[in-house]
C-alpha positions in Angstrom: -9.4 1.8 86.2 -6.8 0.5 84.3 -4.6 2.5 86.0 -5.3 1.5 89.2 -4.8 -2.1 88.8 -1.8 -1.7 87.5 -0.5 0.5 90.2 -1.9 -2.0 93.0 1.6 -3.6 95.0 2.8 -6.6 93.4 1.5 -6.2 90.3 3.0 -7.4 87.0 1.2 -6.6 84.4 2.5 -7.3 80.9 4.0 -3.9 80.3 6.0 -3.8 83.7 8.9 -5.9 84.7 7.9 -8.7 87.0 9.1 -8.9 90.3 13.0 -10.9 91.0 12.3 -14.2 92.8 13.8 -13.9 96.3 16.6 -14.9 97.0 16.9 -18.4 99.1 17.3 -17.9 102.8 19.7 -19.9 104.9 17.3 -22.1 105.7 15.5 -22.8 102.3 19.3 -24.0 101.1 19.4 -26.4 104.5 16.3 -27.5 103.5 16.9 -28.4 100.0 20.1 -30.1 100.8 18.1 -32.3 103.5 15.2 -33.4 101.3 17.5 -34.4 98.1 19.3 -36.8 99.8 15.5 -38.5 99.7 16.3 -39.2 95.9 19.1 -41.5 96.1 18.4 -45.5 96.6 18.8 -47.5 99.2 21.2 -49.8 99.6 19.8 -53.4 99.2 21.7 -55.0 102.5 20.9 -51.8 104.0 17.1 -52.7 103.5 17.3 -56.4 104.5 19.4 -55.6 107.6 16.1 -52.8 108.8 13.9 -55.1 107.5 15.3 -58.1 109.3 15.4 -56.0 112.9 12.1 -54.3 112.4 10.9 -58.6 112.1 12.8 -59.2 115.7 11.2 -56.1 117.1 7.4 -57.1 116.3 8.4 -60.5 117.9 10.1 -59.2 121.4 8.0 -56.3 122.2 4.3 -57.2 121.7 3.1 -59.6 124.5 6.5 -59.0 126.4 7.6 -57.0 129.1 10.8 -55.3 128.8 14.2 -57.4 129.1 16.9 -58.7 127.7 15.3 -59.1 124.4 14.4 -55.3 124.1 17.8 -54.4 125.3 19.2 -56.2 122.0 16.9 -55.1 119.4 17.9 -51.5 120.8 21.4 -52.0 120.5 20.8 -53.8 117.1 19.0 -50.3 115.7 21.9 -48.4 116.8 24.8 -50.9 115.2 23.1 -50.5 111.9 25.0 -47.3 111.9 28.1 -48.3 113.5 29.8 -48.9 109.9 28.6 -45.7 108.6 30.8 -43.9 111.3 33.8 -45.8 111.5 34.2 -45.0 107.8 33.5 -41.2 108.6 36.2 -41.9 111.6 33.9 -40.2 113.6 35.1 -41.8 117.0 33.6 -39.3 119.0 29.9 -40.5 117.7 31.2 -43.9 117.8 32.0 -43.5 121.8 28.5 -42.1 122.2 26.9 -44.8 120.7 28.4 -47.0 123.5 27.1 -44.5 126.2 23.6 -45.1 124.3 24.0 -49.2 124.2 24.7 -49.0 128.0 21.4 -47.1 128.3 19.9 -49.8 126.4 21.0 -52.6 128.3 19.3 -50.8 131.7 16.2 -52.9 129.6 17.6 -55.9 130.7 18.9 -55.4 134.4 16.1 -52.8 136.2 12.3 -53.3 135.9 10.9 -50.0 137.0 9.2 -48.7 134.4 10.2 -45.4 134.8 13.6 -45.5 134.8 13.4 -47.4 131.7 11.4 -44.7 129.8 14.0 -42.3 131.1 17.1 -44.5 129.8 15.1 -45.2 126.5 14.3 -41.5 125.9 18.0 -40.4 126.4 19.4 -43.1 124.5 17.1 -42.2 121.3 18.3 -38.5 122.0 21.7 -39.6 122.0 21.7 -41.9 119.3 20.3 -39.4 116.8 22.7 -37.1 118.0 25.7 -39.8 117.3 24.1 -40.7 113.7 23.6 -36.9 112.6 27.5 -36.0 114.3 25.6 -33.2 115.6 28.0 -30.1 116.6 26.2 -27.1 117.7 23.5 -26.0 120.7 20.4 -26.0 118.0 21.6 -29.4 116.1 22.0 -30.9 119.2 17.9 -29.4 120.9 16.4 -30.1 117.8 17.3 -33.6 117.7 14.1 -34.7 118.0 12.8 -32.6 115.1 15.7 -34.2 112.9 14.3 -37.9 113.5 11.1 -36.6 112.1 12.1 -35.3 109.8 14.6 -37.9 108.7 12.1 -40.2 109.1 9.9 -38.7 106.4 13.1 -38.4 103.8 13.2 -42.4 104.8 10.1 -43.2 103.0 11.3 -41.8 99.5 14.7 -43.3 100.2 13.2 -46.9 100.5 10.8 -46.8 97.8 14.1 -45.7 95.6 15.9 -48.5 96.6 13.4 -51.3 96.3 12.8 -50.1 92.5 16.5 -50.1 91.9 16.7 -53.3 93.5 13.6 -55.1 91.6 14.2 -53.5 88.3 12.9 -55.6 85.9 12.0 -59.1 87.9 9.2 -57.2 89.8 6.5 -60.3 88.6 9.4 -62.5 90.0 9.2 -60.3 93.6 5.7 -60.8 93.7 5.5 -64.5 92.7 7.9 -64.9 95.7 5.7 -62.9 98.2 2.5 -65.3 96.7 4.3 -68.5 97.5 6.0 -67.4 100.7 2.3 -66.2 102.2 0.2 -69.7 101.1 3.5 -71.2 102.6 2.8 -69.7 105.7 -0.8 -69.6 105.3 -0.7 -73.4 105.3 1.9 -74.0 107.9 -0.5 -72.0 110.3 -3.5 -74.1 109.5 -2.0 -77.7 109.2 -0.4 -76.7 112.6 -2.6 -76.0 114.5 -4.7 -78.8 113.6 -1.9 -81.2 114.4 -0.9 -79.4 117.7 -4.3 -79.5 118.4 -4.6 -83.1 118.3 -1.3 -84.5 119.8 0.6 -82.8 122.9 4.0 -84.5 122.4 3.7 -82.5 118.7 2.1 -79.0 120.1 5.4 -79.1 122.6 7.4 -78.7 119.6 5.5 -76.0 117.6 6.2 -72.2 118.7 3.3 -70.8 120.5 1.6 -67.9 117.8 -0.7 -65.7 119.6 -3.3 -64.3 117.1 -4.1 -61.5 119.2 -0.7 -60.3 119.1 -0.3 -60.7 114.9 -1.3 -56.9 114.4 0.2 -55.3 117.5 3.1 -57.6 116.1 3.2 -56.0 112.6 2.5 -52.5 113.3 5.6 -52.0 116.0 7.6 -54.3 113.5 7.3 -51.6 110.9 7.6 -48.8 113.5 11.1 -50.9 114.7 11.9 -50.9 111.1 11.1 -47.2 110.5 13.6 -46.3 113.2 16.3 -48.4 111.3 16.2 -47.3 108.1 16.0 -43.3 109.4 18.7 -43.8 111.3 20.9 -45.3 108.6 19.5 -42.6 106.3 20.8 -40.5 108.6 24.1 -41.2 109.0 24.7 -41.5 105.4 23.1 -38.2 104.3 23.4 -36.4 107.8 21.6 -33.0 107.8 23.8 -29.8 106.8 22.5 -28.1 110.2 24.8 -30.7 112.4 27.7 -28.3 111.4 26.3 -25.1 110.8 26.7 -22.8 113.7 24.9 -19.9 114.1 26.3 -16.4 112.5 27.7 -13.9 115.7 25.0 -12.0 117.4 25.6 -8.1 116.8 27.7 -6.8 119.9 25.8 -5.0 122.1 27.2 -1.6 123.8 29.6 -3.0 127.0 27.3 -0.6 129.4 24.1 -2.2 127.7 25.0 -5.4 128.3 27.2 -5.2 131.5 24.2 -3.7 133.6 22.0 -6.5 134.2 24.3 -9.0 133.6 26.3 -7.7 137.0 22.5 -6.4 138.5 21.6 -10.5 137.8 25.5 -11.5 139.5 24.7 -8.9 143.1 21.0 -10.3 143.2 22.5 -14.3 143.4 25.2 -13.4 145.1 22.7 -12.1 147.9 20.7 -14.7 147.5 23.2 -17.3 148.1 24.3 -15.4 151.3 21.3 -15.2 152.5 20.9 -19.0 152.1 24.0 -19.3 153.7 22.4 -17.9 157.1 19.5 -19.7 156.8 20.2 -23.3 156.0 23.7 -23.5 157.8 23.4 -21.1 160.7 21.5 -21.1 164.0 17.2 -22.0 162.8 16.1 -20.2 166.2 17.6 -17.0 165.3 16.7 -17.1 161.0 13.6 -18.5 160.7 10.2 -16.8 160.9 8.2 -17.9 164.4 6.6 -21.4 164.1 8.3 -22.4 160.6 10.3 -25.4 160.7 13.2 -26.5 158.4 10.9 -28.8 156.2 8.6 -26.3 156.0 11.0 -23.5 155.0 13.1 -26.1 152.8 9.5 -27.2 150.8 8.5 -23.3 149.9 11.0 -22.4 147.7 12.6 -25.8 146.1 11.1 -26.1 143.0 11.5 -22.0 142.2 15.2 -22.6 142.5 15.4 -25.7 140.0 13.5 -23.3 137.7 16.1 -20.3 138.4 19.0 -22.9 137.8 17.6 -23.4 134.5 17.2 -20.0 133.6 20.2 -18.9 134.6 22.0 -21.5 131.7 19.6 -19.7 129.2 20.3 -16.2 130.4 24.1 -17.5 130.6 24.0 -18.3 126.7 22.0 -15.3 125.3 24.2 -13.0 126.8 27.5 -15.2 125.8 26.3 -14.0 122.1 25.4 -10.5 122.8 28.7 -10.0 124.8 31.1 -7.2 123.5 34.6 -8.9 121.8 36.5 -6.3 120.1 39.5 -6.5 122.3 40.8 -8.4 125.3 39.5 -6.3 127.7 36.1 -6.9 126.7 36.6 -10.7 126.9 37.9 -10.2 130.4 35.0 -8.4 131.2 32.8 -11.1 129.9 34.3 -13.8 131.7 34.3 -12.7 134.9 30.7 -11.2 135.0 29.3 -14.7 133.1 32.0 -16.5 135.8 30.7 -14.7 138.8 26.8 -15.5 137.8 27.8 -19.6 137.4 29.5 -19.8 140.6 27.1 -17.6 142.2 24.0 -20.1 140.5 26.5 -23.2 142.0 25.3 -21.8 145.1 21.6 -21.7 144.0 22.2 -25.6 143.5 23.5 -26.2 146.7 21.0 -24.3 148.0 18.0 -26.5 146.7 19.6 -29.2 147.1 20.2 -28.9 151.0 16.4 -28.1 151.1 15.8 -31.4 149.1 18.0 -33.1 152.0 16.1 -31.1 155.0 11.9 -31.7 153.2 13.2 -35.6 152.7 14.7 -36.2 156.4 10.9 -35.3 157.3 8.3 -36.3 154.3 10.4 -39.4 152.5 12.1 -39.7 149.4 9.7 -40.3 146.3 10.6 -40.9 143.1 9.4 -37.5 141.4 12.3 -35.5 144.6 14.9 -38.0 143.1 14.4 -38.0 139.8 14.7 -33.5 140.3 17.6 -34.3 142.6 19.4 -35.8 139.7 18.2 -33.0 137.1 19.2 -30.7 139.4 22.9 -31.7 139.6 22.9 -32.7 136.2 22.6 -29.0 135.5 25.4 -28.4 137.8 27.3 -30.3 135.9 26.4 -28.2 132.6 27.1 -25.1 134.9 31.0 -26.6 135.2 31.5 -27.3 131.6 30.3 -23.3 131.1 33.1 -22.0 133.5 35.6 -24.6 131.4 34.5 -23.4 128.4 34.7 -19.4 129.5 38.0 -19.9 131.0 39.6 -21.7 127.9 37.8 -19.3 125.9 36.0 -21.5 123.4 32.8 -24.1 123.7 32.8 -25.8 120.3 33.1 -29.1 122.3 30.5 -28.3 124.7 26.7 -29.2 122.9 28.3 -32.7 123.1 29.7 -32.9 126.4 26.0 -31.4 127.7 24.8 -34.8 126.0 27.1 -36.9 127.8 26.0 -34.8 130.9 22.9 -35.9 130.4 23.4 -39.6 129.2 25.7 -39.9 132.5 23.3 -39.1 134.6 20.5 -40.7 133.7 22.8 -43.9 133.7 23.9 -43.5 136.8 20.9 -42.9 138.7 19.8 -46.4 136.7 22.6 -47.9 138.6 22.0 -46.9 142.1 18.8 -48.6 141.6 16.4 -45.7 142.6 13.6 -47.9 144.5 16.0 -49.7 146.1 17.3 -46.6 147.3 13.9 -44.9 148.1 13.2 -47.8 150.3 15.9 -47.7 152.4 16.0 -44.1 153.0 12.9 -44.0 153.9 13.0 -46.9 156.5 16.4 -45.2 158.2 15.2 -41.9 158.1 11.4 -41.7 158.7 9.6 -42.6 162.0 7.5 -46.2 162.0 4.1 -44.2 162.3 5.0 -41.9 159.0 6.2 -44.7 156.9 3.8 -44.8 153.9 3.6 -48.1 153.0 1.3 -48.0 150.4 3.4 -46.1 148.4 6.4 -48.4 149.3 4.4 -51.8 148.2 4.5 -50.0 144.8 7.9 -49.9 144.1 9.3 -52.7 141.7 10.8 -56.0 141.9 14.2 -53.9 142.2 13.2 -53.5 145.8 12.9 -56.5 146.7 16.6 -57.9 147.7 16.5 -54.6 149.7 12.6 -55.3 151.0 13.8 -59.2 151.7 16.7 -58.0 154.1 13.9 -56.5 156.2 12.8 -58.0 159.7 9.6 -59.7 160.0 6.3 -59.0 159.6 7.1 -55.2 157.7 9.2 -57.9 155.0 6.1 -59.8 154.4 4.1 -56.7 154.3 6.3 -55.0 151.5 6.1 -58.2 149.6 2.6 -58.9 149.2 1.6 -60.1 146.2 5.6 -60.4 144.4 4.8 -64.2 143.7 2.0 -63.6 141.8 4.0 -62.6 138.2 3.6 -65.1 135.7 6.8 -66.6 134.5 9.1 -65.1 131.6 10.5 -66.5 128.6 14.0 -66.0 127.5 13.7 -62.6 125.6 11.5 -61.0 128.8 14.6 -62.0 131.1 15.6 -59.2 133.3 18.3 -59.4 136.6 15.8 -57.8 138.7 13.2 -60.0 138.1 15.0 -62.8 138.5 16.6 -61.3 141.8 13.4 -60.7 142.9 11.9 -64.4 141.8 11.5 -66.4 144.8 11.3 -63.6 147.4 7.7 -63.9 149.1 6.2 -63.3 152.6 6.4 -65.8 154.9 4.6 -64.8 157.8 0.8 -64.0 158.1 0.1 -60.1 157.2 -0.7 -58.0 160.3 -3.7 -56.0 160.7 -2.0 -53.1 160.4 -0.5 -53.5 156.7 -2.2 -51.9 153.9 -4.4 -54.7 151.9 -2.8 -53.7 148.1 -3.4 -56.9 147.1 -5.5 -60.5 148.4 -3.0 -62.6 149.4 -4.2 -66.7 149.1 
């Protein structure tokens, strides 16, 4: 029995040598390096600065909409790192930390609240990116993943600094913390008494919502949380920003030539084909009874999906690609070239279906917002052909970020409802026009809807008088473009009642 036991796999019983440890992976070293950076203090000015913008954020963003004051506390976050780079002469970061404060300052000049979530989700991507000098294709995807992960290496961090910090005068901190909370404590009661009882006096006391004290707190810390992991990050950046992945084992030149070129003569068709049917004669092409909207709508949101697939099929095969010599490199290029110009024509392609379904059906903001994505990726398609043609894309994870960033600022800059509106009123007929959907657009519409003739002006702009007023730090150009604009003329029986007008 004894025998047995000791025969059973990974067994080490005391007469038999126990098993060697296994040796540390790749990512078990990348790991480790990561998480000790958590043991080192903080920097005291580091933690007053967070501390001190985390205390701005709790004030602008709870009871606010967004404006100028968000747009500032976002480029605050990010200039907490600014000194960290310049002294790793990091210039690149440094220039894509400006592309991220001019996604931050969309806060303060559109109001739709989707374009804002777009500019605000880019710009965190981005600014990570920047803090952690990201290099490579997974560094720069797994982004994300880094902020949470820096975020937990924070807490340590802080908690390291504040002891060294403290040291011996901790019943000094917390004698400080006692009188600075009966301070407030009594300047909140004895004021609101007073302000109570004399208006001249409550005129001169800030308005304190109690409502808005826990909301206030809890995104202060969250504001504060994003400081302090972003300065974390730049001063211990994660090994992964540099580390490229090892070369992919060559595969055999007929194994991976064969559907590489099958994949080429398939688009290459397809784009033909396309060709025909979206630029030749519809009476001769199309099947009986199908219209170009029709035809454009069936197959638009399959090619945005093959344009996407194509820059993963792209990069796998880019790694499994034979190198040995020169001829295989040739080979490589022009099979990888011939599939991105080929997919520059599945682009075009949707895109001129896009053009045909909106000339009928309107433009919404879902067909921009892919209209955008879609050339974004054209974009990213270009930079491929650059980088096959000069032979190397180190550079190129970053320039796929500024792709990105570019775009989403620029389609914050055309002001999409703006645009939407005025498309739709030059291209649709009067009897199609869906107003309801148009009422819904934002207050950056409304220099575009105020242009309008009379009554459809005053049916676009019912209700726009009704927003309350903003303070200072909710201040946004189009809502104060849009202040003032109101119908004038009685609504006609034909608008759609969104709102009761008084």
């Amino acid at each position: 029995m004894l025998a047995g036991v000791a025969a059973a796999p990974g067994y080490a019983g005391p007469f038999l040598p126990a098993a060697p440890p296994r040796p540390p992976t790749t990512v078990d070293r990348m790991l480790r390096s990561f998480w000790a950076a958590a043991r080192r203090a903080a920097p005291v000015r580091t933690l007053g600065v967070c501390v001190a913008v985390g205390a701005v954020g709790g004030a602008v963003l709870v009871g606010r909409r967004p404006g100028i004051g968000a747009a500032v506390l976002g480029v605050l976050v990010c200039a907490a790192v600014v000194p960290v780079v310049v002294r790793r002469r990091r210039f690149g970061d440094l220039a894509l930390l400006v592309l991220v404060a001019a996604l931050l300052a969309i806060l303060g000049v559109r109001t739709a609240g989707w374009v804002l979530a777009l500019c605000v989700v880019t710009a965190a991507w981005g600014a990570v990116v920047a803090t952690t000098s990201a290099r490579t294709a997974p560094s720069v995807v797994l982004a994300p993943l880094t902020a949470a992960l820096g975020a937990v290496r924070a807490v340590p961090w802080v908690r390291h600094g504040a002891g060294a910090a403290l040291g011996g005068r901790r019943r000094e901190a917390v004698a400080v913390l006692r009188s600075a909370a009966i301070t407030v404590g009594l300047l909140a009661v004895f004021g609101a008494l007073f302000a109570s009882a004399d208006q001249v006096f409550a005129h001169l006391v800030p308005q304190v919502h109690g409502d808005r004290v826990p909301g206030a707190a809890f995104v202060g810390l969250l504001v504060t949380l994003a400081a302090l992991t972003l300065a974390h990050l730049a001063t211990a950046p994660p090994v992964w920003s540099r580390t490229r992945l090892k070369a992919a084992p060559a595969a055999r030149r007929a194994e991976w030539l064969v559907p590489v070129v099958a994949l080429d003569a398939l688009v290459v068709a397809f784009v033909l084909v396309q060709a025909v049917a979206l630029l030749g004669d519809p009476d001769r092409v199309l099947p009986s009874g199908v219209t170009y909207a029709e035809y454009a709508r069936q197959g638009f949101a399959q090619l945005v999906v093959a344009t996407a697939l194509t820059l993963v099929v792209v990069g796998v095969a880019a790694r499994r690609a034979p190198r040995a010599d020169a001829r295989d490199r040739l080979v490589t290029r022009v099979a990888l070239g011939v599939l991105c110009v080929a997919t520059l024509g599945v682009v075009a392609s949707a895109l001129r279906r896009l053009d045909l379904y909106v000339d009928v059906f309107g433009l919404t903001r879902l067909r921009l917002l892919v209209a955008a994505a879609e050339l974004a990726m054209a974009a990213v398609l270009v930079l491929v052909l650059v980088a096959g043609a000069r032979g190397s894309g180190r550079w190129f994870p970053r320039a796929a970020v500024w792709v990105a960033g570019a775009a989403v600022l620029g389609l914050a800059l055309v002001n999409p409802d703006a645009l939407i509106l005025r498309h739709n009123l030059d291209t649709q007929p009067s009897s199609t026009i869906d107003l309801v959907y148009l009422q819904g657009l934002s207050d950056d519409a409304a220099p575009a809807i105020d242009a309008l003739d009379e009554p459809l002006r005053s049916c676009l702009l019912m209700g726009t008088g009704q927003e309350t007023e903003d303070d200072w730090l909710s201040w946004s150009w189009g809502r104060q473009r849009a202040r003032g604009i109101e119908p004038e003329v009685p609504v006609p029986s034909w608008c759609p009642a969104r709102v009761e007008v008084g």
